[in-house]
Each structure stands twice: as C-alpha cells, then as structure tokens.
C-alpha positions, 0 to 999 in steps of 0.5 A: 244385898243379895236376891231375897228368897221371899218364900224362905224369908216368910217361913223363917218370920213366921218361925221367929214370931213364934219364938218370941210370942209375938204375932207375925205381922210385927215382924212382917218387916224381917221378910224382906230381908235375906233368909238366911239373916233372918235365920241367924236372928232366929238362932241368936233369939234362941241363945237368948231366949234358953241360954240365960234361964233362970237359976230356978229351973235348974233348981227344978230340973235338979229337983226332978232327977231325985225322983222316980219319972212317973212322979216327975211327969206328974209334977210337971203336968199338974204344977208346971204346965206345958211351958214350964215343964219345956222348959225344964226338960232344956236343962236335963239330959236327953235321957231323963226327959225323954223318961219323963216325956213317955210318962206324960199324956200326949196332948200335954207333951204335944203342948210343951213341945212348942216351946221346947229348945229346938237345939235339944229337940234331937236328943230327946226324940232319939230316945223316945219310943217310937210308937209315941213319937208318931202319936205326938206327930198325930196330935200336932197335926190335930192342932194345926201346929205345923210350925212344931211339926216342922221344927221336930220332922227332920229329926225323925227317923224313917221308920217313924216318918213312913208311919205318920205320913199315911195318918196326916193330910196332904195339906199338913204335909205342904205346911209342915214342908214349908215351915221345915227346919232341916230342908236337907232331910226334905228330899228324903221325906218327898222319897218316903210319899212316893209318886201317888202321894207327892201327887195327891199333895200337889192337887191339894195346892191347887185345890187349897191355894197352897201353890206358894207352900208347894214353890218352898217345898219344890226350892229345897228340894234338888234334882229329879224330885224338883222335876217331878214336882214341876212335871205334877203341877204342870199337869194340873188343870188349866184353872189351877195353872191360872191361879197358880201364876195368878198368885206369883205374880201377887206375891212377886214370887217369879224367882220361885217358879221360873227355875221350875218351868225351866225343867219342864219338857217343851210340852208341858212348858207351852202349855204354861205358855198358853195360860190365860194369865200369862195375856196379861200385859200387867202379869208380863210386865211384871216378869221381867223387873223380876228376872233382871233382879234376879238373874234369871234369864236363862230359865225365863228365855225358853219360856218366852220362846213359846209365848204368844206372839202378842205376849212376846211383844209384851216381853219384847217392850219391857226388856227394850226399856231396862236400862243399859246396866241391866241390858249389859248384865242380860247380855253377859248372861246370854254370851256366857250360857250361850242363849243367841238362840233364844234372845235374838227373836225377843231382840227383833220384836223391840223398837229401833231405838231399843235395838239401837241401845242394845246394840251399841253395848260393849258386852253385844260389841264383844259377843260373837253370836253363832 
C-alpha cells in the first residue's frame, strides 16, 4: 500500500459517515487506509444508497411534475420533510427541482441538501437564482454544516463564491476547505480571498488549532498559492508555530507539513528551525520513521541543515539506526536529486559504526558524491 494521505483520508471518513448516518468513530478504521480508496467506497455508497430507491419516490417525484411548483414546494415542506423531499428532488430533472427548490424556505432547502445525491448537486444549482444560492450558503454556514458546504462549493460559480466569502467566518472557510469535495476548484477559491483574507484565514488556524485544516487546504492546492500559505504561516508567532509542530507531530501529519517548509525562503525555514518543538529529542525522533515512509528526504534534508547542532545529532542517531533497506533507498534518493550537499554533514555527526554500515551500501559504493 501506498503512503497514506491521513488529512485526505480523515476528510473522506468524515464525508462517508455522513453518508451512511453513522458517527465518525465507526468508521475510524477507514482513515487509515488510502484516500483515494475511501473515496471510491464513498462513491460506490452513493450508487447504493440512490441508485436502488424505492419505486415510491418515483411515484412521488411523477406526482410533483403535475402540479404548479409553489404546490409541490408546499407538499414537500409540509408532508415530506427535508430528507424525503432530497430524495425526490434526485429523481427529477435539474429544472423542475430547482423550480421547486426556489419556492421553498431557505432553512427547509439548507436542511434537505445534506441528504441530496451530490452527483445531481451540479445540475440543480446551475439553474438556481443566484441570490438564493448565496442565502443557502449563508444558512449552511449557520448551522456549522461544513460538510454540505463542502460538498456543494465547487459547483459554485465565482460571481456566487465572491458574494458568500465576505459573510462567512475564516474558520467555516478552513472547515469547508477541508471537507471539500472538487479540490481542483479549491485554487480558485484561495484566488477569490485574496491575500489579506488568505491571511486572516490562516491566523485563525492558529488561534483555533485548525493547523490540520490549514495542512489539507494547503495539499490541494498547487504552485505559488502553496507557497503563500507556507510563507503565511511561517510568519506566524513562534507560540502558534510551536503548536503547529506540536500538532504534527500528535497527529503523525509530517508528510503534510515538510512539503511546505521545503518552500520556505532560508529565512522563514531557520526560524522553523529554531522552534522550541523541534528540541525535543521525542519530536525528532519521530520524523525521520516518517520521512523514511514517506520519501520525503529531499524536502526535510534543507530542513536539518539549519537545525541545531544538539537537534541534528537528534537526526543524525535516528537516521544511523534505520536499517540498510531504508539507508539504501535514503541514498538513492540523495544520488538522484543531487542532495551530497546537504546528507554528508547528517552522514559525519553519526557513530562509526553507523557510517560504516552506510558506507558499505552498494547504492554509496556507486554514488559519485561532487
């Protein structure tokens, strides 16, 4: 099995209790798997779930195409209620619920759009005024919902995203970000905040301890915002720094935030070095069964290079001690993105036997170190 994405793989858990109406922790076992699979058990639940309704909702949604919408909204508010009346709206077509939909009350649509199939979700708000597709928005964030939020905002146009933004908190953007379900249409969403907003978001990580929302949002983005967000948070205090290793290193979420101190400027990275977390021989210790599983030594290499001497030592033992597979693969890696520079100091700060062991690898035999 491939390195698992915790942050994505507890995001889809949460999505897929949802589904099902069970509480997270019953599914707690599928975060460890993939992202990706869990995602695909996601959509197979969906298929399940509105794929084999029964005959009586098409009896319903047949029914409601005879009448005028403003009756239909009326029988679905007073004898379906939210779920049944979600439920219905799946079976018609995108048009006609969304006639319907703009008869309803807000709070009653908000309520039924949790248990809406997401697969007819673009459809219907394509066809929906656009004023009540922000109060909708504006309700779901009322309620906390971040999971409907996230489900329905990539479908959003930008017109529509650049209204709801301003009237929504920075921590209802971190929730939603994380639960989103088009991550490609995240990027776009970062652009809309802009920088003065996109900061404000990412003091509220910190203020909240939503450091790990911040990680996910930050992962599906690309390129220079991914930079941005890394730059943001490096200018954070050193207490919310602190805390935000601190919780990487609870959580074991070092393949989420190495990628980002390895864009930082040599600046903003020695001052991540110099965090008091990053002293502690149990934090150290950590990283590097991490960075072996993961792959990721080229982005956590320029890191240690700026650590402290007592903390590099930290480093230095616990890479020493890996076993030769690990070693090999450590020196593959160094050989192939050219990292001699930067592994040979870590390499002299181990014990003798250590750089015996090392040096005796076929992958080091071979390496030309320049």
């Amino acid at each position: 099995m491939g390195t698992v994405d915790k942050l994505r793989a507890r995001a889809e858990t949460l999505k897929t209790a949802r589904l099902l109406d069970v509480g997270p922790d019953d599914l707690a076992f599928l975060a460890e798997l993939p992202a990706d699979d869990v995602r695909r058990l996601r959509a197979d639940c969906v298929a399940a779930l509105f794929d084999r309704s029964p005959e009586m909702l098409d009896r319903i949604a047949s029914a409601t195409k005879l009448v005028p919408a403003g009756v239909a909204a009326a029988i679905s508010q007073k004898a379906l209620g939210p779920r049944l009346a979600a439920a219905v709206a799946g079976r018609l077509e995108p048009a006609r619920a969304a006639d319907i939909i703009e008869k309803l009350p807000v709070a009653f649509t908000a309520e039924s759009c949790a248990h809406l199939d997401p697969r007819r979700i673009s459809g219907i708000v394509d066809r929906l005024d656009e004023g009540l597709v922000v109060r909708i928005a504006i309700e779901l964030a009322g309620r906390a919902d971040h999971l409907t939020m996230g489900r329905f905002v990539g479908h959003l146009r930008d017109s529509a995203l650049s209204r709801i933004l301003p009237q929504v908190g920075d921590a209802t953007v971190l929730r939603t970000g994380f639960l989103v379900d088009d991550p490609e249409r995240l990027g776009r969403i970062v652009e809309l905040m802009g920088e003065e907003r996109l900061a404000s978001v990412i003091a509220r990580a910190a203020a909240d301890g939503l450091w790990p929302e911040a990680l996910a949002v930050a992962g599906m983005v690309t390129g220079e915002q991914r930079g941005r967000i890394a730059s943001l948070a490096a200018a954070r205090p050193v207490e919310h720094l602190d805390a935000l290793v601190t919780t990487v290193a609870a959580q074991g979420l070092w393949e989420s935030l190495l990628p980002l101190v390895a864009l930082l400027s040599d600046e903003e990275r020695r001052a991540v070095a110099a965090l008091p977390a990053l002293r502690d021989p149990g934090v150290l210790g950590d990283i590097v069964p991490a960075v072996v599983s993961t792959g990721l030594w080229a982005e956590f290499l320029p890191l240690v290079e700026v650590l402290p001497e007592p903390s590099r030592q930290v480093v230095a033992d616990r890479a020493g001690a890996i076993g030769d597979e690990d070693l090999d693969a450590l020196a593959r890696e160094v050989d192939k993105r050219d990292l001699w520079g930067l592994v040979l100091p870590l390499v002299e700060l181990m014990s003798d036997e250590a750089k015996t062991r090392i040096f005796a690898l076929p992958s080091f035999r071979d390496a030309e170190p320049s």
